[in-house]
N, C-alpha and C positions, 0 to 999 in steps of 0.2 A: 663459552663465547661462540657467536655463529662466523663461519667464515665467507657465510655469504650475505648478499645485499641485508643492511637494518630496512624494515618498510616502516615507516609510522602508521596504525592503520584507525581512523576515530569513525564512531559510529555511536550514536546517541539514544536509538528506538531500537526497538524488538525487531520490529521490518530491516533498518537498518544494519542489526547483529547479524541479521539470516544472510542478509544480501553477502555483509564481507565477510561472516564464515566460511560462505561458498566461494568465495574469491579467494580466501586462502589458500584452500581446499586446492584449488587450481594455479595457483602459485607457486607450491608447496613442487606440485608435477615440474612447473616451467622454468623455477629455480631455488632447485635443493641446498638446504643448507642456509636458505636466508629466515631473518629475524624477526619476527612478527612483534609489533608491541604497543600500546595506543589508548584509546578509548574504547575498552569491550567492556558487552553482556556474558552472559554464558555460553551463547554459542561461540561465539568468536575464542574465548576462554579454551574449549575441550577441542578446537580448529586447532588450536597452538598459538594463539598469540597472548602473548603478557600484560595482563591488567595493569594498567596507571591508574586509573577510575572507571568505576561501571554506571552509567548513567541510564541505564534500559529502564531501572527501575522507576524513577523518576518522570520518564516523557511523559509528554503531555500535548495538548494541541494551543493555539490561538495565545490567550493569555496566562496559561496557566504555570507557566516557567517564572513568572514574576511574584511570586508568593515563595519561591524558594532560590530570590537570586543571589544571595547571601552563598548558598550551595553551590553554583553555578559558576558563582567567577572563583571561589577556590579553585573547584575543579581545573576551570580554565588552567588557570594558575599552575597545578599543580602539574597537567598537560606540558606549557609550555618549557618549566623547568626538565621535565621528562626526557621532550624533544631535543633540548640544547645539549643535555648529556650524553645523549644515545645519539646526536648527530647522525642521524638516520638518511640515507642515500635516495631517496624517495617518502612523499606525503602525500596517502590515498585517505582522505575526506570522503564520509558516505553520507548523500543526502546530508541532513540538518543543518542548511546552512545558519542557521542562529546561534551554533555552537561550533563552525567549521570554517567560516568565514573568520574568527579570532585565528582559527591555527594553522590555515593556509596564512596567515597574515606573517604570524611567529617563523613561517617554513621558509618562505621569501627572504624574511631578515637575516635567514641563517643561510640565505644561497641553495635551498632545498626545494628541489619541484616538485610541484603538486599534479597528481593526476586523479581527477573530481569524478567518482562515481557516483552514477546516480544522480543527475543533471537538476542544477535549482533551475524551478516551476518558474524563470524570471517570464516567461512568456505567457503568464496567466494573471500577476498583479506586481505592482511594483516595476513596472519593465526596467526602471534606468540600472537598477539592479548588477545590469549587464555589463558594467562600468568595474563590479567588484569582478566579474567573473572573469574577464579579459586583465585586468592585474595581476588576481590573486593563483589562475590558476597556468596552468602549460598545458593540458590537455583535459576534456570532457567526454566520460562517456557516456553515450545518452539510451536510456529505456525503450524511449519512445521513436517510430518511424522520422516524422517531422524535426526532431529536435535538432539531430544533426544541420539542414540546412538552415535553421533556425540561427543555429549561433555562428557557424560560417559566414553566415551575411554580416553578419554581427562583430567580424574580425578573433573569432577563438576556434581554436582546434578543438575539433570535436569530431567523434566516433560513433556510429550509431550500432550498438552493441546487441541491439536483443532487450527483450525483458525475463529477465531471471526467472518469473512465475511460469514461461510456457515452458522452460528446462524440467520443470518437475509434473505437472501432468500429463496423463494419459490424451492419445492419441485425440484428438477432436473427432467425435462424431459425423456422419452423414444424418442430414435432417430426417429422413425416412424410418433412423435408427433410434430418434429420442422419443421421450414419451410421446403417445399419442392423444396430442390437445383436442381433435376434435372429439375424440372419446368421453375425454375428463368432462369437454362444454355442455355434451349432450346429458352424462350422469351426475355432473357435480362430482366425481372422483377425483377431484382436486388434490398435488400434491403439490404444498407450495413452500419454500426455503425461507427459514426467513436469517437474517446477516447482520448483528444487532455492533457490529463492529470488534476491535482489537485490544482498544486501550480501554481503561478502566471508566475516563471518563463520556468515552462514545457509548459503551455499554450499558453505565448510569443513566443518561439520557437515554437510551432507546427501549430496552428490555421491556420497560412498563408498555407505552405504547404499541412495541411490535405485539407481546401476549397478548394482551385486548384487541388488538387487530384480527390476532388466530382466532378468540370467540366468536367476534363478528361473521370469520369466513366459516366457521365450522356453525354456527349457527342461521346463516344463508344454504347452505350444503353441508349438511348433516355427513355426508359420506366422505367430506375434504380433509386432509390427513396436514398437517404443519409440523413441523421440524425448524427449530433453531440451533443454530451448528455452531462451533465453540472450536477454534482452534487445535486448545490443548487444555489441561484439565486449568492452567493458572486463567485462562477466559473461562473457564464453566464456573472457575468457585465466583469471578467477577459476576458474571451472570446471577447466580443463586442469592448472592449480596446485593443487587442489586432490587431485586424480588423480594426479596426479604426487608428493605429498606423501604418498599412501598408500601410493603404489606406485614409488617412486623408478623412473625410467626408462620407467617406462610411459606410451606414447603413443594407447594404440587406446583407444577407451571400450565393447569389446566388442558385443557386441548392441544397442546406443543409438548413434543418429548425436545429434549436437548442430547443432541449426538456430536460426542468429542473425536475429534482429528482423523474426522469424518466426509469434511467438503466435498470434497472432489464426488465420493459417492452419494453423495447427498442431492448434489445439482445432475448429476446425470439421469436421479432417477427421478428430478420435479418438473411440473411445468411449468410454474414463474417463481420466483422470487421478491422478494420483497428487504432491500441490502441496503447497509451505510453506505457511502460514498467512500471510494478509496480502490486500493489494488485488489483487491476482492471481487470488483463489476468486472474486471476482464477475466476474471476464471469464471463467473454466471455466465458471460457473452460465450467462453469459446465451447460451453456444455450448450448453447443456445437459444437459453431460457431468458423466456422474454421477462422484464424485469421493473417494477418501480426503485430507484433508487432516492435518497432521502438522506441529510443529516439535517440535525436540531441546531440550532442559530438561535444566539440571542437578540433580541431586536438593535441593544443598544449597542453591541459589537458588531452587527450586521452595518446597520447604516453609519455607522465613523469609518469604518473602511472599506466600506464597498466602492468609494473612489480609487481604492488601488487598483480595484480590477478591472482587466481588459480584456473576458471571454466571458461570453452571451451564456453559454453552456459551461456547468462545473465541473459534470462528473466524466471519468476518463472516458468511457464508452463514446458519450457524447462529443467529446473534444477531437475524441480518434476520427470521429466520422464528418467533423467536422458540421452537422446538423445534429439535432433531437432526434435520434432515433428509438430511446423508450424516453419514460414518462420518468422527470426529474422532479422534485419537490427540496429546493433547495436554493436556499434559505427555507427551512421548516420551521417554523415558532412554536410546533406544540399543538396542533390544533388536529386532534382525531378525529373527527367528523371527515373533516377533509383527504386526510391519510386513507380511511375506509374506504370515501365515496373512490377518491382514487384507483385504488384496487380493485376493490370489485367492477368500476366499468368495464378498468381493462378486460379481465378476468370475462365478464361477458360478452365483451367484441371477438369472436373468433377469426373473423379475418386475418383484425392486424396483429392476432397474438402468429397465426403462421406465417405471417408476411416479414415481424420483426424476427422469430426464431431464423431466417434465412439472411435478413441482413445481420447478422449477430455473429454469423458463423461464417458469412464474406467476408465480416470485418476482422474478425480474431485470426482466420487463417494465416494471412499472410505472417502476424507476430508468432505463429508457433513454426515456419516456415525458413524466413527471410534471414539466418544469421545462423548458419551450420558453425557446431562446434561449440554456441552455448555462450550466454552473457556472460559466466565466469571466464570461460576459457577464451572468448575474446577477450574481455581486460584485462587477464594476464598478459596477454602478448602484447600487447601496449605497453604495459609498464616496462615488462622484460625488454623490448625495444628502447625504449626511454630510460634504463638503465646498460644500456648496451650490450645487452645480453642473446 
């Protein structure tokens, strides 16, 4: 038995696992002896905290939790029963509120505060949202610059912590020190990233299009060199399956090598990119490489809910800056023609590819900057405060 604080700690995605392994990690520093136990994947598992259910396996995005809610509310279930036993002195919910909002729910009824890492998007669709967040939680701590006064207005405590992704990269470059684009425009030596996403079902969707995209650009410029990057080897086999599902038997990814857990060096040595939508556009920004970003949408789940949403711009880059400052394709239906022409214009406007590489790296500064000590190691001390420690 731990003689220090129980934490509940749930986390439902991969992203998720990372985020509160590393909050462990830092907890583990800020107070010894306490008891990790919750909703984990495997990182959060070999961090030290005690599996109830591992849910990583399973995420998914939009609708895709509804073909396995059978799964889902056990789980819950099993969660809640967990929590009431281990009456735990604190409840840290990571992201997924579609599975965190049930147990901040259960934490409440048992007199147990909740401190929300990883702040719900209520500021992008669904605003009233904000209704659950000022109930269900006691404290918020938020990723992103904005967010903090965001929900302050909004009547919730909230903390603007850092984003965990500039904790782990290398130093941001001077623009003078990344590749050199007007070289690439003048010879076609194009090195371009391409970012086919995390989860199985972004990868599905994308892999096919991004490789025929590489064709097109290595068949415009013979001398352009493509790379698709793959997290860890569990995204390259999604990858290869992917490939293989378009192309039965097909093993080469033609003019694209695939380099595993590899990014970071990957984008420092390209000149654009070509990404899913998601936390992956602020590690292109802060290497900054100008970038189209893109996910696949279905039309019929596009337009039923796109009344949710209340921001002109999707993707985070965009969001941060509060204007388009690269080229979004999103809501994307599938239409390569258009994905191509896209790229390659860019790709041939030298200006704005050096104009965006500088606003890219004004913009990402400040997040690898603004929050000494590190998103973990801030909501540690939050919590640690909030448990009186």
């Amino acid at each position: 038995m731990s003689d220090g604080p129980v934490i509940f700690i749930t986390a439902a995605e991969a992203s998720g696992d990372h985020h509160a392994a590393e909050l462990i990690r830092a907890l583990k520093i800020r107070l010894p002896g306490a008891r990790f136990i919750g909703a984990a994947g495997p990182e959060m598992a070999k961090a030290g905290c005690e599996v109830v259910v591992d849910l990583t396996q399973r995420a998914s995005m939009v609708l895709g939790p509804l073909a396995d809610l059978g799964y889902y509310r056990r789980a819950v279930k099993k969660l809640k029963k967990a929590m009431a036993e281990a009456r735990p002195d604190i409840h840290v919910p990571v992201d997924s509120p579609a599975l965190n909002w049930h147990l901040a729910r259960a934490a409440k009824e048992l007199s147990v505060p909740v401190m929300y890492y990883v702040a719900p998007q209520v500021w992008a669709w669904a605003p009233w949202r904000i209704k659950k967040v000022r109930k269900l939680t006691d404290h918020v701590a938020c990723l992103l610059p904005f967010e903090e006064d965001y929900f302050r207005r909004r009547g919730v405590a909230a903390t603007y912590v850092g984003h965990p992704l500039f904790d782990q990269l290398p130093p941001q470059p001077a623009a003078e020190d990344c590749p050199d684009l007007v070289q690439a425009w003048l010879d076609g030596t194009w090195r371009v990233a391409l970012l086919p996403g995390s989860r199985p079902g972004e990868i599905r969707k994308h892999t096919g299009p991004l490789l025929r995209l590489a064709s097109e650009i290595t068949r415009r410029w013979p001398d352009a060199k493509c790379t698709m990057t793959a997290a860890n080897e569990d995204v390259e086999r999604n990858i290869l399956r992917a490939i293989d599902e378009a192309d039965p038997g097909q093993t080469q990814t033609g003019p694209c090598d695939i380099v595993v857990g590899k990014t970071a060096a990957v984008l420092a040595d390209s000149h654009f990119a070509v990404a899913v939508s998601g936390t992956v556009t602020l590690e292109v920004a802060h290497f900054g490489v100008p970038m189209v970003i893109l996910f696949r949408a279905s039309r019929l789940v596009y337009y039923t809910l796109r009344w949710l949403l209340r921001i002109k711009n999707f993707s985070l880059v965009n969001i941060l800056a509060g204007r388009a400052v690269v080229v979004e394709l999103i809501p994307w239906f599938g239409d390569e023609k258009k994905l191509t022409a896209t790229t390659t214009e860019a790709l041939e406007d030298i200006g704005s590819l050096v104009a965006t590489r500088q606003k890219l790296l004004n913009l990402t500064a400040p997040l690898a900057a603004n929050h000494p000590g590190g998103a973990s190691a801030n909501t540690a001390e939050i919590i640690a405060k909030m448990l009186g420690k």
